[in-house]
C-alpha positions in Angstrom: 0.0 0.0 0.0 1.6 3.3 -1.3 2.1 6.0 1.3 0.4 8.4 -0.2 -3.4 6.2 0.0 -2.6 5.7 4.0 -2.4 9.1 4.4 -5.9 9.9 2.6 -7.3 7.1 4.5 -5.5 8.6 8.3 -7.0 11.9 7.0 -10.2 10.7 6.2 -13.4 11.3 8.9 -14.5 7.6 7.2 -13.5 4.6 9.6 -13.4 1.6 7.6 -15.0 -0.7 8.9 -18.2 -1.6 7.4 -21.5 -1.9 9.3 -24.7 -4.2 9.0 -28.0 -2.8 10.2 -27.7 -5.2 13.4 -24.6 -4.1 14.2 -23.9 -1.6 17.2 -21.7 1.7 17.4 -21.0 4.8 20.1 -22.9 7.5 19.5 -25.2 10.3 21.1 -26.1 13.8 20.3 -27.8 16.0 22.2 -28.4 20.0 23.3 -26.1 19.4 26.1 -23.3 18.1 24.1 -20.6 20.9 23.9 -20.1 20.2 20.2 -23.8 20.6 19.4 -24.5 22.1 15.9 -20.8 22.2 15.5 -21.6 20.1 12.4 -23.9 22.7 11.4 -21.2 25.2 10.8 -19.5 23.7 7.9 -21.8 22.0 5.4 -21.2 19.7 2.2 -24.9 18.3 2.2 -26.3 16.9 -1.2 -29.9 16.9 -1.4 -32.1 14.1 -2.6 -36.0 14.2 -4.4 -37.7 13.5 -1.2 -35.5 16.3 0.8 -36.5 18.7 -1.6 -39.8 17.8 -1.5 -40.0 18.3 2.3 -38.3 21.4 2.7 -39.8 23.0 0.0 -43.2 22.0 1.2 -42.3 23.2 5.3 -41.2 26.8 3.7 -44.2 26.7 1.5 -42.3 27.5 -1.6 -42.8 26.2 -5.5 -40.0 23.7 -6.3 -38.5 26.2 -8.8 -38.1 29.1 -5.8 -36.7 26.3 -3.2 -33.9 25.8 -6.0 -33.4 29.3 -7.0 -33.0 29.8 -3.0 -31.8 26.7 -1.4 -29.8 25.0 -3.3 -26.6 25.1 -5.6 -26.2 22.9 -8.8 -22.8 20.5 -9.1 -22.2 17.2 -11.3 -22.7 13.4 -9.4 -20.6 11.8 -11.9 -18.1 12.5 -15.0 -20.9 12.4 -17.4 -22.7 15.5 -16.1 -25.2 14.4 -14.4 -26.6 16.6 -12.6 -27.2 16.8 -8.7 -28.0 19.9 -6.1 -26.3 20.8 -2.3 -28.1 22.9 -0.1 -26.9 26.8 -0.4 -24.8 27.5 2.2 -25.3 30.8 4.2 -24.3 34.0 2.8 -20.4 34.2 2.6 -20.6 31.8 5.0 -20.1 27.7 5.1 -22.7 27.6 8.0 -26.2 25.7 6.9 -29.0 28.7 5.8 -31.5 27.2 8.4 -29.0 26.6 11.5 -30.6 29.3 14.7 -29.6 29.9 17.5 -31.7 27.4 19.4 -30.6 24.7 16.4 -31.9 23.7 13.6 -34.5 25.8 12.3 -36.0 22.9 9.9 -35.5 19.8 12.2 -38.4 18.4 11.4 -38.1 18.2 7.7 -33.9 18.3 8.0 -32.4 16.2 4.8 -31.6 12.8 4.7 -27.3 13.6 5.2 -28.0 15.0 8.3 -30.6 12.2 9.5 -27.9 9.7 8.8 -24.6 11.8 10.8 -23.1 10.5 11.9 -23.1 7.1 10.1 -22.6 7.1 6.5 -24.6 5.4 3.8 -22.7 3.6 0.6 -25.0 2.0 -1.8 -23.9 -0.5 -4.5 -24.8 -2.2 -7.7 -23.0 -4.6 -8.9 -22.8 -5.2 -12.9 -26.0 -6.7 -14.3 -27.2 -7.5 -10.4 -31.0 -6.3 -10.1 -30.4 -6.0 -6.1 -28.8 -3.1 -4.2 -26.4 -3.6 -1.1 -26.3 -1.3 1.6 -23.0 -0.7 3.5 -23.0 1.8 6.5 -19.9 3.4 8.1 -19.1 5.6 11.2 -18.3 9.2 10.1 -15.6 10.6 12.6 -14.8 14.3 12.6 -12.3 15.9 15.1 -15.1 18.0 16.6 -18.0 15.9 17.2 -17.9 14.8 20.6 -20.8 12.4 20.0 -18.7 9.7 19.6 -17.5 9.7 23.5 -21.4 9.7 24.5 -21.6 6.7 27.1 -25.0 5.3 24.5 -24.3 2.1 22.0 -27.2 1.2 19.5 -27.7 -0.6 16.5 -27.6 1.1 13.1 -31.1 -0.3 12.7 -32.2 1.4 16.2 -30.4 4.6 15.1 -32.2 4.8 11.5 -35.6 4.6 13.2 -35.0 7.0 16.0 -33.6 9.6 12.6 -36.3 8.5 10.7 -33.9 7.3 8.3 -36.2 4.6 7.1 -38.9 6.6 5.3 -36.4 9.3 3.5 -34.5 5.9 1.8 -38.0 4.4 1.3 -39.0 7.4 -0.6 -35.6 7.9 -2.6 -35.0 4.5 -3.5 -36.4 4.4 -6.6 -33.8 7.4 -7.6 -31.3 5.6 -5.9 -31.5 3.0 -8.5 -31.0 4.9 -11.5 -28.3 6.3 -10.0 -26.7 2.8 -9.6 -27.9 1.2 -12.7 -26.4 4.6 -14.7 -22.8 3.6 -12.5 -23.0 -0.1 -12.8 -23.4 0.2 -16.5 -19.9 1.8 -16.5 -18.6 3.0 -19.9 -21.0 1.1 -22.0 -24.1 2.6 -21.4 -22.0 6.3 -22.8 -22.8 9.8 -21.9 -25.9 10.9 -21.5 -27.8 12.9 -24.3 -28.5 16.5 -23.4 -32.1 15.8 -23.7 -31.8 12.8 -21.0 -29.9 15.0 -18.6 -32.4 17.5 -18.9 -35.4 15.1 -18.2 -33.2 14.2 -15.1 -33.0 17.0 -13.9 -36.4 17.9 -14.3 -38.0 14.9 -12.4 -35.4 14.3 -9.9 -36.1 17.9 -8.7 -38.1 20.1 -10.1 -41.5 18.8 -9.4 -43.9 22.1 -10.8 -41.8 21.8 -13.8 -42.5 17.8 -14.4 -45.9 18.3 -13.1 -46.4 20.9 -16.4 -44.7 18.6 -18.2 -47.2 15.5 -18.0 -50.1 18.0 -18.0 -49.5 18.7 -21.7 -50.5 17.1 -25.0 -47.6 15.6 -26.0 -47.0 13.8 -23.5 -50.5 12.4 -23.5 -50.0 11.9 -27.3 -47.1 9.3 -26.4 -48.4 7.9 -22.9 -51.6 6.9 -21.5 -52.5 7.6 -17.9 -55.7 6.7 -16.3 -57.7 9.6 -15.4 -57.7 9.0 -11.7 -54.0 8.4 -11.7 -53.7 11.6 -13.4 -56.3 13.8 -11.2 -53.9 12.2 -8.5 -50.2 13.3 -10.1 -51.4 16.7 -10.6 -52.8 17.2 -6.7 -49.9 15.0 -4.6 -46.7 15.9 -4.7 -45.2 12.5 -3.1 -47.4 10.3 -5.9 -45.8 12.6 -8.6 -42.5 12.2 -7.2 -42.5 8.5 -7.5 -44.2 8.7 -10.7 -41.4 10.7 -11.9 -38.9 7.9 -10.9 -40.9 5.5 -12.9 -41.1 8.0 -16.5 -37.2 7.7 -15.4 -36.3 4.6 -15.3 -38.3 4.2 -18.7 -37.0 6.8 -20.5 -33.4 6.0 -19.4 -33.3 2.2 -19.5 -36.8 0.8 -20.9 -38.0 -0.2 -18.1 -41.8 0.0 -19.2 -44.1 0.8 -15.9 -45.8 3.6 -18.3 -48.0 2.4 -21.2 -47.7 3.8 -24.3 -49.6 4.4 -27.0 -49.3 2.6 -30.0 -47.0 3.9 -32.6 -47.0 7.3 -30.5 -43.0 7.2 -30.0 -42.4 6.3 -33.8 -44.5 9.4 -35.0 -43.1 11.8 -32.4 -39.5 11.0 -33.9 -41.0 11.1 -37.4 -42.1 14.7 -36.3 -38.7 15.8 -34.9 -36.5 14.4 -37.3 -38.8 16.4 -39.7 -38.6 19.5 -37.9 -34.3 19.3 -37.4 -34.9 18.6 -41.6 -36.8 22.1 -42.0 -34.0 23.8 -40.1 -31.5 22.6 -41.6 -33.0 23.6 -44.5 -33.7 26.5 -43.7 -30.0 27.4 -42.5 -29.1 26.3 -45.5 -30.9 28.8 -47.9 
């Protein structure tokens, strides 16, 4: 082992040792800790569907002003796909909604901070349908938390965060994040127009929302009118029905119907269109 990797992993707040959901760790936090919201005070926190969702819901904001607000854009992978952190304060590394008396969204606080200070690694391996869950102790030099005189199970300590519903309600996202990894090189970078759609339903919910409401899309997919009345009232049933036009547009995976021949004349129509404007250019 070269030098150099045992100093990234001595540096790292990571201990490697990996953890099963029965398996116990050291670990308290509480008002009365000397280090509380310590964490707080210097945030990297990406943001999931579901933690937009909640937080844009407690500030009673449209998806679109959350992330004009809230959140800052970066790139998950080397292919550009597209992923959001929560805005910092102003000039400032300290989280936007950390108060005096705490947090000022506890209630509705994002899945990263639910899960600190255990860490979650999810993996997929190469043409496996089933994801493995790994979890790991996050140690920083601050936290105190870790010399708390309280041991519970990682299963005891996802309940009592209410870990469990946040990953219940991302997990569909989850995997096509893994099955866009797994795939590796072969599957290529993404088209524009598939990052964009990603973007779009992963989170921007008012903007996928107008999206299935017009006629195009009804001229290529058919959705039952009470599932529809549904999609455009409830934001959680959208959200997973987002996930599923994903996983279809992205890798085939067909939960949507379509209509018959709808796909072939839509490409008919835009290959016609590119035509025109190229001919068009051209004179």
């Amino acid at each position: 082992m070269s030098q150099d990797l045992c100093d990234a992993r001595s540096q790292s707040p990571i201990t490697p040792v990996q953890l099963g959901l029965d398996d116990s760790f050291q670990f308290a936090c509480h008002r009365g800790i000397a280090c509380f919201n310590k964490c707080c005070e210097s945030i990297d926190i990406q943001l999931t569907p579901y933690d937009i969702l909640r937080l844009k819901t407690r500030l009673q904001l449209s998806a679109r002003e959350f992330l004009f607000r809230h959140t800052v854009p970066f790139e998950m992978d080397a292919h550009g796909v597209p992923g959001l952190k929560l805005r910092t304060a102003e000039e400032s590394t300290r989280c936007q909604f950390l108060t005096d008396q705490g947090c000022g969204v506890y209630e509705d606080r994002p899945t990263a901070c639910r899960y600190y200070a255990l860490g979650l690694m999810s993996m997929r391996k190469k043409d496996s349908p089933v994801d493995e869950d790994a979890y790991f102790i996050v140690k920083e030099d601050h936290c105190l938390g870790h010399h708390e005189p309280h041991t519970q199970t990682v299963r005891a300590y996802r309940e009592s965060q209410g870990v469990d519903l946040y990953d219940d309600m991302n997990r569909q996202w989850r995997q096509v994040i893994l099955k866009k990894r797994s795939c590796g090189p072969t599957i290529g970078k993404p088209s524009d127009r598939s990052l964009q759609l990603f973007f779009l339903a992963s989170y921007d919910l008012d903007g996928f929302r107008d999206f299935i409401a017009a006629p195009s899309f009804d001229e290529v997919y058919e959705v039952a009118p009470q599932e529809r009345e549904q999609l455009m009232r409830d934001d959680v049933a959208l959200m997973h029905f987002a996930f599923r036009f994903l996983k279809q547009s992205l890798f085939g995976e067909n939960t949507i119907p379509e209509r018959p021949g709808a796909v072939e004349k839509r490409l008919a129509r835009r290959s016609q269109r590119t035509a025109e404007g190229a001919s068009e250019t051209a004179g």
